[in-house]
KEKE-3310 file (N, C-alpha, C; in steps of 0.2 Angstrom, whole numbers, plus 5000, padded with zeros to 4 digits):
npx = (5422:5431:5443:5441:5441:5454:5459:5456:5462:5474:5476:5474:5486:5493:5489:5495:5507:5525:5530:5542:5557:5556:5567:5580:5578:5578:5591:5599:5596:5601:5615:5630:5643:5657:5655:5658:5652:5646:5646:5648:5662:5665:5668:5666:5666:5654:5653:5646:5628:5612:5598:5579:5564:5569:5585:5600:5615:5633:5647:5662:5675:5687:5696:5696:5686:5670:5651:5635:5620:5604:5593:5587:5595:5606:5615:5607:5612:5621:5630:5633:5651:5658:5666:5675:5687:5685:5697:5702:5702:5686:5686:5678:5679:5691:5705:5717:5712:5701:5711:5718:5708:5704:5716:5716:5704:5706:5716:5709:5699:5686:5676:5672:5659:5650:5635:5620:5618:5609:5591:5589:5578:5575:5578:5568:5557:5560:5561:5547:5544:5549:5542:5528:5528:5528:5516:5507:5510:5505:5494:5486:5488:5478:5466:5465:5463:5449:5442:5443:5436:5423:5420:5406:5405:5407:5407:5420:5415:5409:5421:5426:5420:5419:5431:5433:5424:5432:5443:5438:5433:5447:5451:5456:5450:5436:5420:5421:5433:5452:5460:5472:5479:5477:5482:5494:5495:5494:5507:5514:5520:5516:5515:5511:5503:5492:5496:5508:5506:5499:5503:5515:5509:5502:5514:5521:5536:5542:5557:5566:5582:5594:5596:5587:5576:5577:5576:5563:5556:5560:5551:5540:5542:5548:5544:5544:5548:5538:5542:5552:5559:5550:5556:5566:5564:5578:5581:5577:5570:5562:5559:5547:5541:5538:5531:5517:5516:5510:5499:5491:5490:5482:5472:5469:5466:5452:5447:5446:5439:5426:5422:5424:5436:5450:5461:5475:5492:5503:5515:5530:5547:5557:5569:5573:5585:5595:5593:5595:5609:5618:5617:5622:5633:5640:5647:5643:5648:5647:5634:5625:5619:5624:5614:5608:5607:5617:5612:5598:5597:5603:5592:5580:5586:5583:5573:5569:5574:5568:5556:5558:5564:5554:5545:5553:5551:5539:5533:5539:5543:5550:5560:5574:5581:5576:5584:5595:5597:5595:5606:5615:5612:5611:5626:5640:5639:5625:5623:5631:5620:5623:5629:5645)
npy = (5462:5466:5468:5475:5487:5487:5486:5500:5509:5505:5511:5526:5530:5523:5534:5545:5545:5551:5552:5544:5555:5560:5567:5563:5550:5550:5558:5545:5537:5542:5541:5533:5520:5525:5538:5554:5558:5568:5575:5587:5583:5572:5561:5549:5536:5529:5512:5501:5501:5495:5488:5493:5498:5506:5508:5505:5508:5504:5509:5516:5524:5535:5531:5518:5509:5500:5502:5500:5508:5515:5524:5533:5535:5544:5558:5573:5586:5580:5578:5576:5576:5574:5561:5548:5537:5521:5506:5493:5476:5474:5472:5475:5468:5464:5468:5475:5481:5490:5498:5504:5510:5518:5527:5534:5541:5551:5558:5564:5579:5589:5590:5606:5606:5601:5594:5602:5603:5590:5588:5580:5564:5568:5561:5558:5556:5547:5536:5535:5532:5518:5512:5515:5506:5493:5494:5495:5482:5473:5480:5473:5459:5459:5461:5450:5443:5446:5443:5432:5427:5431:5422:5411:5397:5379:5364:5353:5348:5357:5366:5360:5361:5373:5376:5370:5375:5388:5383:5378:5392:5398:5387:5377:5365:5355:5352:5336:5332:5336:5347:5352:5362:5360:5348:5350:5357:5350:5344:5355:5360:5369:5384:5394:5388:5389:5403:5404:5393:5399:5411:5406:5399:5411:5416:5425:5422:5419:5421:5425:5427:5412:5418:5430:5420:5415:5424:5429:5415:5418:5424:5419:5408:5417:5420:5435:5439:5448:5459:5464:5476:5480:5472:5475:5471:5465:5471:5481:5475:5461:5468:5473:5460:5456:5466:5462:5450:5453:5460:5449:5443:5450:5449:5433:5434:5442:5433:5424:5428:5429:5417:5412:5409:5405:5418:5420:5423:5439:5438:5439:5451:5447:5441:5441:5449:5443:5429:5433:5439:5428:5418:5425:5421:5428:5430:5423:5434:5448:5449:5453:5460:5461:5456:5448:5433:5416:5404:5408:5411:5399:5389:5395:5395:5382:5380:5387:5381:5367:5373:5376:5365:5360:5366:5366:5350:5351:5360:5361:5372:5380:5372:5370:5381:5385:5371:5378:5387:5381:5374:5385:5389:5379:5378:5379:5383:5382:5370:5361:5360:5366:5376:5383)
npz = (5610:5618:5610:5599:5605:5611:5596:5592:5602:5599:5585:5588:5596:5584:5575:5582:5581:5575:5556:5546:5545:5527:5522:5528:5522:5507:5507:5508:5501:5490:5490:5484:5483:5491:5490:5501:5517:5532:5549:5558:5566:5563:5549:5536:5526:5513:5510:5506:5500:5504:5497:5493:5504:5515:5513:5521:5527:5525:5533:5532:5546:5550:5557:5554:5556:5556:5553:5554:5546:5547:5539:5547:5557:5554:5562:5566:5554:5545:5530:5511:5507:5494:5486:5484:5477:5476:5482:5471:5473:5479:5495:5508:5519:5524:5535:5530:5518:5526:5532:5522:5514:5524:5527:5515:5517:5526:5521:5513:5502:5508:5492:5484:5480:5489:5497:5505:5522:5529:5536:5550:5557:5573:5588:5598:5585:5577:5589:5588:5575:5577:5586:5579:5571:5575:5583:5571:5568:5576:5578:5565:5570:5579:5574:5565:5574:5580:5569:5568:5580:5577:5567:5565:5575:5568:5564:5560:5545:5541:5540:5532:5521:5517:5517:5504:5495:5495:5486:5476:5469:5467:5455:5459:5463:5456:5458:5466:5461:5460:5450:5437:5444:5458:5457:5459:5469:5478:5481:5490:5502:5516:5526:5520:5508:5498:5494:5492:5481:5470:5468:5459:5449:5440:5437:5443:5449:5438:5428:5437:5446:5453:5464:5466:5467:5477:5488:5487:5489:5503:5510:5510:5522:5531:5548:5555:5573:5586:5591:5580:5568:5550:5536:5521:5504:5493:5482:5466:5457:5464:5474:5468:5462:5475:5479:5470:5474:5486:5482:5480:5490:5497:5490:5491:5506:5504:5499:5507:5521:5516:5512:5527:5532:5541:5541:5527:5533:5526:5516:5523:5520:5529:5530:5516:5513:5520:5513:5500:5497:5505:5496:5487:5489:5498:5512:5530:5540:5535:5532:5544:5558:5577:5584:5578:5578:5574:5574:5572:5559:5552:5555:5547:5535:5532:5533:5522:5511:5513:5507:5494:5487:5485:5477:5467:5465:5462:5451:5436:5425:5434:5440:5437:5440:5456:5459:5456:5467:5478:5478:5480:5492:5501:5509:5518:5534:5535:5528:5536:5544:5557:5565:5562)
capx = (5421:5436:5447:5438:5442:5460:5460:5454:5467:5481:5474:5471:5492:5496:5488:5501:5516:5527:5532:5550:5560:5560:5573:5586:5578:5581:5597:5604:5595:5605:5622:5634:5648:5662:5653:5659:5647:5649:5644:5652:5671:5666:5667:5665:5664:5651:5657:5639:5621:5607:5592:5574:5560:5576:5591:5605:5623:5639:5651:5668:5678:5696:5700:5695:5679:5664:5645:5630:5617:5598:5592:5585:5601:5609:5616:5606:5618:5625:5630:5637:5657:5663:5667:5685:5689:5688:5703:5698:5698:5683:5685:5678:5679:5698:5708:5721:5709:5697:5715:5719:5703:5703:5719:5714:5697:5708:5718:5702:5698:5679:5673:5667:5651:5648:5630:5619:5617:5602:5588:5588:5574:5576:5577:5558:5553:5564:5556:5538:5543:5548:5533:5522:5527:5527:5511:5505:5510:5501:5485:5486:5487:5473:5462:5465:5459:5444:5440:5443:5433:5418:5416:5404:5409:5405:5411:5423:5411:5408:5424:5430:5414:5423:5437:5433:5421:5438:5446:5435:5433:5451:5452:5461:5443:5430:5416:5426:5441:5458:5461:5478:5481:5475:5486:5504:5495:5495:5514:5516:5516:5519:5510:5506:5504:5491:5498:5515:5505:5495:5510:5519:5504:5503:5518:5525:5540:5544:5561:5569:5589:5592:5597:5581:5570:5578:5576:5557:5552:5560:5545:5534:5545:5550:5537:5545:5544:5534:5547:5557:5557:5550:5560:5566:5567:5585:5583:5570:5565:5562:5553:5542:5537:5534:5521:5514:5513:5505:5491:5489:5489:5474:5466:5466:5462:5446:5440:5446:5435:5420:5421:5425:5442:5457:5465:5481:5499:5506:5523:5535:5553:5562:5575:5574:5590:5599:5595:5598:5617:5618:5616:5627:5639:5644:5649:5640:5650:5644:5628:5621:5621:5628:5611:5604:5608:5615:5608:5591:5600:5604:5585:5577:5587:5584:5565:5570:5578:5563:5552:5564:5563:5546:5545:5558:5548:5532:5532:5543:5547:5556:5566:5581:5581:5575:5587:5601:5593:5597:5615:5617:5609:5616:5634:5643:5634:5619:5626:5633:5617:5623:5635:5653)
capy = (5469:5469:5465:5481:5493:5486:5488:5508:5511:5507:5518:5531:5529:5527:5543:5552:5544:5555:5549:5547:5560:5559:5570:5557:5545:5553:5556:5539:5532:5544:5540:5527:5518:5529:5545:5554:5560:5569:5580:5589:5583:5565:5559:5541:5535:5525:5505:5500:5505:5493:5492:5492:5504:5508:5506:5503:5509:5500:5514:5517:5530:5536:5525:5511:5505:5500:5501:5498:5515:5515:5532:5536:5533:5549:5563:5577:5592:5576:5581:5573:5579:5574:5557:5546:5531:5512:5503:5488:5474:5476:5466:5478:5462:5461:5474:5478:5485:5496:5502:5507:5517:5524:5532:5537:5545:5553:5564:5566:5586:5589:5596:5612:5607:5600:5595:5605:5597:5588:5590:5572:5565:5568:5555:5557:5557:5539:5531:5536:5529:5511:5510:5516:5500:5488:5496:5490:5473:5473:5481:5466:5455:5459:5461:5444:5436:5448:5441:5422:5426:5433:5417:5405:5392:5375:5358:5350:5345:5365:5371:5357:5363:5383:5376:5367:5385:5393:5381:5380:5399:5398:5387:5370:5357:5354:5348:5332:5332:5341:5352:5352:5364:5355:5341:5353:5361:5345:5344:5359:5359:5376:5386:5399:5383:5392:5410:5405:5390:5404:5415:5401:5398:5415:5416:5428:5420:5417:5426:5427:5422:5408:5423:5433:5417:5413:5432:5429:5412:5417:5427:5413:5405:5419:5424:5440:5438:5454:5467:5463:5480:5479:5471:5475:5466:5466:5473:5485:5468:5460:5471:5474:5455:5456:5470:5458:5443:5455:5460:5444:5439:5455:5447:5430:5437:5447:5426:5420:5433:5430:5410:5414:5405:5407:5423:5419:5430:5440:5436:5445:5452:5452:5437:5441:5450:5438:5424:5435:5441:5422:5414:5429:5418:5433:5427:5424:5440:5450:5448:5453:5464:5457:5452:5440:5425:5412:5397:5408:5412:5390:5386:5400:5395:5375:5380:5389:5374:5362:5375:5378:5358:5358:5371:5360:5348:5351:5366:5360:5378:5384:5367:5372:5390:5382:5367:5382:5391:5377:5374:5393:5392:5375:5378:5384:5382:5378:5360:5358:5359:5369:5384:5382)
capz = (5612:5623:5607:5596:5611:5609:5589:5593:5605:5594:5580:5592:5596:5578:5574:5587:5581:5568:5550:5547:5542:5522:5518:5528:5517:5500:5505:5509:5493:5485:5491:5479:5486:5489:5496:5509:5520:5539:5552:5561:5563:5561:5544:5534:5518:5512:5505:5503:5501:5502:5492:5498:5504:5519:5514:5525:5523:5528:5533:5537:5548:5548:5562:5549:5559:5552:5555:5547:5549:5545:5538:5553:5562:5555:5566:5563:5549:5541:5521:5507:5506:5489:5482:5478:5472:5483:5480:5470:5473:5485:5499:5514:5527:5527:5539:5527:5514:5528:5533:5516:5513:5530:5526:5510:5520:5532:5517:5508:5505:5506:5489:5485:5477:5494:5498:5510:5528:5531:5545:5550:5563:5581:5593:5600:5581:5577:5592:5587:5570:5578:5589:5575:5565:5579:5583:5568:5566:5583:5575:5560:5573:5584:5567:5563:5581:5580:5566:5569:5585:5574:5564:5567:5576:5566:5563:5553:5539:5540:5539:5524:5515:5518:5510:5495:5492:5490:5482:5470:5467:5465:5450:5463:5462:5450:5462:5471:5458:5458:5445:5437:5449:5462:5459:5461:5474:5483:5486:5495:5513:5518:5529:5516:5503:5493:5492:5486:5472:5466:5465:5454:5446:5440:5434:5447:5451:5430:5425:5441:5444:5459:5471:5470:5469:5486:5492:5487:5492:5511:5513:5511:5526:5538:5551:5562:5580:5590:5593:5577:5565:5544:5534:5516:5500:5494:5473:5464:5454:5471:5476:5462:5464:5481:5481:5467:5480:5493:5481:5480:5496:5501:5486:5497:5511:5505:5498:5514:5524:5514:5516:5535:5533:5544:5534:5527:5535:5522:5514:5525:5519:5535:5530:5509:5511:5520:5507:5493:5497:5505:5490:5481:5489:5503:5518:5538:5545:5530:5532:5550:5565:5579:5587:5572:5579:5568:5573:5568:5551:5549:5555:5545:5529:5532:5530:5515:5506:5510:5502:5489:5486:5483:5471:5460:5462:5459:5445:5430:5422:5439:5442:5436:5445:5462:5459:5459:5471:5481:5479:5482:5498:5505:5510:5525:5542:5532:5524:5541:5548:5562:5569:5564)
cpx = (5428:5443:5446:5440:5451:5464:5458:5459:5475:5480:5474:5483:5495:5497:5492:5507:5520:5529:5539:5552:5561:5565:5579:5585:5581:5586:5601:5602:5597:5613:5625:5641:5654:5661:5656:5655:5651:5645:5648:5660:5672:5664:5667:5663:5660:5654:5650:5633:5616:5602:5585:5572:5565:5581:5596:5614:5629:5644:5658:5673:5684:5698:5699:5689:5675:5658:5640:5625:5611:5598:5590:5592:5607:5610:5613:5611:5620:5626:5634:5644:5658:5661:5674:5681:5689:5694:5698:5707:5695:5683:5688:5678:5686:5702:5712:5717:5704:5706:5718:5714:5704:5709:5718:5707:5701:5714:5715:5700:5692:5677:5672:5659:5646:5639:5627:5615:5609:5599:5587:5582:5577:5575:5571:5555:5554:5560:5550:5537:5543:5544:5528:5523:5526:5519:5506:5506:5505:5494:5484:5485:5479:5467:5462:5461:5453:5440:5438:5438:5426:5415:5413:5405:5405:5410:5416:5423:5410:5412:5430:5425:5416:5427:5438:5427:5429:5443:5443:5435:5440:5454:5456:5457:5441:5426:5421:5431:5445:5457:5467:5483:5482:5481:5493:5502:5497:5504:5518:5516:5520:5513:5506:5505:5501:5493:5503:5512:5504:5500:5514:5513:5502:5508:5522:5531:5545:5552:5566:5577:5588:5590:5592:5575:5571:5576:5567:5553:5555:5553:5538:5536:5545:5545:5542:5543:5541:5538:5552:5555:5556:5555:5560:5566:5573:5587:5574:5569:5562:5559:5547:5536:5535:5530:5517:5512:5509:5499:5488:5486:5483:5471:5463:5462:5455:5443:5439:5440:5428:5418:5421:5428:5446:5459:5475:5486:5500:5514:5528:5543:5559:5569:5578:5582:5597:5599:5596:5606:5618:5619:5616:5635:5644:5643:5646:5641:5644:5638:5624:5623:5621:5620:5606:5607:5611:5614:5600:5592:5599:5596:5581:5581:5588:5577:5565:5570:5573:5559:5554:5563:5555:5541:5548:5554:5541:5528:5538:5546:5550:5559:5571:5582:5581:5582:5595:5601:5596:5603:5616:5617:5612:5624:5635:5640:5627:5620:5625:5628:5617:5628:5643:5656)
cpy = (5472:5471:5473:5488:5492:5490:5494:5513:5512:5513:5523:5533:5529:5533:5548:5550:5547:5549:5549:5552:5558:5562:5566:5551:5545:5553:5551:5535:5535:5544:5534:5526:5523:5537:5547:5556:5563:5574:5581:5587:5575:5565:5551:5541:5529:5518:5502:5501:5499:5496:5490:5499:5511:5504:5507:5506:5508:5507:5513:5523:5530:5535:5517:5507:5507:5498:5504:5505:5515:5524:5536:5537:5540:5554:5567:5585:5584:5577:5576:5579:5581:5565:5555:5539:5525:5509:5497:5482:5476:5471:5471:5475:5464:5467:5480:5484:5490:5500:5506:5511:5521:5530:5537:5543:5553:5561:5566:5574:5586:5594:5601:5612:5602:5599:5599:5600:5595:5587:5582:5569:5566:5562:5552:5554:5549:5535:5531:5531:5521:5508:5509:5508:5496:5487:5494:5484:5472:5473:5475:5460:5452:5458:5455:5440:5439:5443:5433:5421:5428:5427:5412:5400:5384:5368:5358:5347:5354:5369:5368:5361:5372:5381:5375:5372:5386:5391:5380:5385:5400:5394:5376:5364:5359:5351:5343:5331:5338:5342:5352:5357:5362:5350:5344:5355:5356:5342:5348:5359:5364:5379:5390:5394:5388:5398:5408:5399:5395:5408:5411:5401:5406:5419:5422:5427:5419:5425:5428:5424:5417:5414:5426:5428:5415:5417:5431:5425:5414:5421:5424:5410:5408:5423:5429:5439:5448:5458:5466:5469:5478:5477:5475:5471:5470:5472:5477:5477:5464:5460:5471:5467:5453:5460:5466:5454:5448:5459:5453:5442:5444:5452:5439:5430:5437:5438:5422:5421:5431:5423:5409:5408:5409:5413:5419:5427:5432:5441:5443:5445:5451:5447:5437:5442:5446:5433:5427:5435:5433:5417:5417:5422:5423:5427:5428:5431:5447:5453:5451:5457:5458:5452:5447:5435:5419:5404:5401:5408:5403:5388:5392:5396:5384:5375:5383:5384:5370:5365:5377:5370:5357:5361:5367:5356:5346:5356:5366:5367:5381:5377:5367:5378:5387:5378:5372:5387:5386:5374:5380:5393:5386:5373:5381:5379:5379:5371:5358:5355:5363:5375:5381:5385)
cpz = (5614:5617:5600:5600:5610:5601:5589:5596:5604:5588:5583:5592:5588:5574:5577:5584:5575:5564:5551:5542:5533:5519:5520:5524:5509:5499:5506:5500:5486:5484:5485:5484:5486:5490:5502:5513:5528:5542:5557:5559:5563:5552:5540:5526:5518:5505:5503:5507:5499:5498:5498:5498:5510:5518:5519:5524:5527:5526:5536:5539:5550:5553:5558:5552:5555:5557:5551:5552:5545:5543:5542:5559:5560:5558:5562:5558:5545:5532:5520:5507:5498:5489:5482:5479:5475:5478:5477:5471:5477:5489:5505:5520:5530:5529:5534:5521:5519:5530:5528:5514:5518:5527:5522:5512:5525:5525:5511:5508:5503:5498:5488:5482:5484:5495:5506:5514:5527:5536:5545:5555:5570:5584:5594:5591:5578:5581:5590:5580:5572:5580:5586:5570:5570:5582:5576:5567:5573:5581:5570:5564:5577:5579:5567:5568:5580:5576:5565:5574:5584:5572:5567:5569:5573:5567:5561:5546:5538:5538:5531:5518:5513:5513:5504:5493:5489:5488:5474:5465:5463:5458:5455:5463:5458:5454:5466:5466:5457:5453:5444:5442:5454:5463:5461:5467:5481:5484:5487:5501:5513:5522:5523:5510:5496:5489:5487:5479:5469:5463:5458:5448:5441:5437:5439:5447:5443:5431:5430:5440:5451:5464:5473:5469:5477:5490:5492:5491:5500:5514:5511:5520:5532:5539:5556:5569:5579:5587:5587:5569:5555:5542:5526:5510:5497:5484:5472:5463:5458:5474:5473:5464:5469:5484:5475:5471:5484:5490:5482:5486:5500:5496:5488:5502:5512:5503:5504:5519:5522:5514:5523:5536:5538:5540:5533:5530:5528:5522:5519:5522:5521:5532:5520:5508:5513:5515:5503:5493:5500:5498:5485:5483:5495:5512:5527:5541:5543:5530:5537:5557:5570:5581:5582:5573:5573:5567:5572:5560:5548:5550:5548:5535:5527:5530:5525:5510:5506:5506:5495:5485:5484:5476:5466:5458:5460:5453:5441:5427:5429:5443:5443:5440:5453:5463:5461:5465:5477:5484:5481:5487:5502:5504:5517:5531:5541:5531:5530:5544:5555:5564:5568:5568)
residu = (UNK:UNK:UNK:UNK:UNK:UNK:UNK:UNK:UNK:UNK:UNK:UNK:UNK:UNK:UNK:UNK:UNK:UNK:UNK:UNK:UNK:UNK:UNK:UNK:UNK:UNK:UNK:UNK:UNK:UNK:UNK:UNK:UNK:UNK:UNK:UNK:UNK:UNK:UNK:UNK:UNK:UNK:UNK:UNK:UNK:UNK:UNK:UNK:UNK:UNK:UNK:UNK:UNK:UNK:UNK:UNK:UNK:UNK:UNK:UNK:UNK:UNK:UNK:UNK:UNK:UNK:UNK:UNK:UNK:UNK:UNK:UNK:UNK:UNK:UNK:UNK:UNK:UNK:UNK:UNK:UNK:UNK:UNK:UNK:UNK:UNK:UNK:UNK:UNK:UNK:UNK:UNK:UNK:UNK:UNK:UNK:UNK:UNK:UNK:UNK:UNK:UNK:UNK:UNK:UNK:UNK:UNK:UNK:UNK:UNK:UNK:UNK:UNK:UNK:UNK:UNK:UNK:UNK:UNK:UNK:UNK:UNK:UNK:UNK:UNK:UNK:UNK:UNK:UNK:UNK:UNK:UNK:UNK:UNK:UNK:UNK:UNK:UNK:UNK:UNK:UNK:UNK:UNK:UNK:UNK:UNK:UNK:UNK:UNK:UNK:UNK:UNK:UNK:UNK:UNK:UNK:UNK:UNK:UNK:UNK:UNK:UNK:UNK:UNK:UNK:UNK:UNK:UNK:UNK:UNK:UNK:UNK:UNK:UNK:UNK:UNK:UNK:UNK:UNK:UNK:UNK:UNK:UNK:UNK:UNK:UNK:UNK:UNK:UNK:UNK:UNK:UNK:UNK:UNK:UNK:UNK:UNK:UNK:UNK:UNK:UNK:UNK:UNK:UNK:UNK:UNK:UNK:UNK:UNK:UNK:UNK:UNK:UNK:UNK:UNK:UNK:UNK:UNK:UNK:UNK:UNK:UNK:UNK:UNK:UNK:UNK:UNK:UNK:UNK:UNK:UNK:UNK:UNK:UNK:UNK:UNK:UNK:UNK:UNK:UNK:UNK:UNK:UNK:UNK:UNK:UNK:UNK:UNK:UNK:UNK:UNK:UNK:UNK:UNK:UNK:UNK:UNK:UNK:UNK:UNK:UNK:UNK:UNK:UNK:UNK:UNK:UNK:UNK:UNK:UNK:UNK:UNK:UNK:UNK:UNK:UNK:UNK:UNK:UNK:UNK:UNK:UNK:UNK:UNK:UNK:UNK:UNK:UNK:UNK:UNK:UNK:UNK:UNK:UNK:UNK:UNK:UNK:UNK:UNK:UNK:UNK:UNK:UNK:UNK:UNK:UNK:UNK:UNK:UNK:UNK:UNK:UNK:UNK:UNK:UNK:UNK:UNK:UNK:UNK:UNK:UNK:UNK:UNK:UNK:UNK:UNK:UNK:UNK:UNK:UNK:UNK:UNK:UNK:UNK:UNK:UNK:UNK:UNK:UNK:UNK)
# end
């Protein structure tokens, strides 16, 4: 009851918290490298633009600093100016090149086809947005124990008989024998074991290159703490496959529910774009605000690799994918095992 009163009192707070602003959305996900953007008498040129449902934009300002800016993080007036040219080669890490574009930003003259400023969210309307997401994952959570805490409590002979029900269902036994599925199924060890077979099984995963099967399997692996906001996946294709696994994974759920299983988590994003760009070969700095830790980076991408390892070996048609997927992703601080 107490737990139901909980799950009403979120909703209730949901209901009050504002959307984000989508007109700051549109416009970031319309920006290309080399925009300039501004408000007021600050100006910045955009070096890059993530992908995802919130993209991200790595900017730089005509003192030659850089920093990375969610869509919501825009001042509110901020316009596109115009457009020039990055120097190539690209290599936004190293001083000498942000001093060369700054300059270049600095005797930049705005357009005349200038875009008109944008209303951007307000402060109060930003926090309502973070809240309102952690407030769900919160609501997801509380569902879950409800739930766990409705089923019958039985045995151990009650709750293998549950599971070989929706193994069954699934296609993984045949009365007491494995099914060819069944037998791949048995060299997975992963928490989400069956989601991600089913996926492969499925063929989901078919056609990908190493980098976004890395970007994919992390969200078999990485569980978000509390307070840690949505992630993205890193590529339209990417994504595409990973609202394909979260059908999947509601259409687990709804079998789970109905045997009055444990539910499975659904695949989360939050680490995809780190293994993607990671295992572009881009470099630790590259990759992370300052407070992403990177001994969670090195742990986070060690459990990648075993699940990555397991895939190799136990699904023939994504062997060679996985197997480079693999090499991609163990170098650096990873290999090392630990923090250079």
């Amino acid at each position: 009851a107490e737990l139901g009163v909980a799950i009403e009192d979120l909703d209730e707070q949901l209901a009050e918290a504002a959307a984000v602003d989508e007109t700051s959305l549109s416009f970031v996900q319309g920006l290309r490298p080399g925009d300039v953007i501004g408000s007021g008498d600050e100006r910045a040129v955009v070096l890059v633009r993530g992908y995802g449902a919130r993209p991200r934009l790595l900017l730089l300002n005509e003192e030659a600093g850089l920093r990375r800016v969610k869509p919501d993080d825009l001042p509110a007036g901020t316009s596109r100016l115009g457009a020039m040219v990055l120097p190539e080669p690209f290599l936004p890490r190293e001083a000498i090149y942000q001093h060369e574009v700054a300059a270049e930003l600095r005797a930049f003259r705005d357009s005349s086809d200038a875009d008109e400023p944008i209303h951007t969210a307000t402060d109060r309307d930003v926090s309502a947005v973070k809240w309102a997401k952690r407030l769900e994952r919160r609501r997801r959570e509380l569902t879950r124990v409800q739930r766990r805490s409705e089923r019958a409590v039985g045995g151990v002979v009650d709750d293998f008989t549950r599971l070989l029900s929706l193994l069954e269902e699934w296609g993984y036994v045949d009365g007491w024998e494995l099914t060819p599925r069944g037998e791949r199924l048995r060299f997975v060890y992963s928490e989400l074991d069956l989601l991600m077979t089913e996926s492969v099984e499925r063929g989901l995963l078919n056609s990908m290159s190493p980098q976004e099967l890395a970007a994919v399997v992390s969200g078999f692996v990485y569980e978000p703490r509390a307070n840690d906001e949505p992630g993205d996946w890193p590529t339209d294709h990417v994504a595409d496959v990973g609202d394909e696994i979260a059908r999947l994974s509601d259409e687990l759920r709804d079998a789970e529910i109905r045997c009055k299983l444990p539910e499975t988590r659904p695949v989360d994003p939050g680490f995809s774009e780190a293994a993607y760009y990671w295992a572009g070969g881009t470099q630790l700095p590259d990759l992370f605000d300052d407070e992403f830790a990177a001994g969670d980076f090195v742990r986070t991408c060690r459990q990648l690799l075993d699940v990555l390892r397991q895939i190799r070996d136990a699904f023939p048609a994504l062997a060679e994918t996985a197997a480079a997927a693999i090499r991609a992703i163990n170098r650096g601080v990873v290999a090392a095992g630990g923090v250079e």
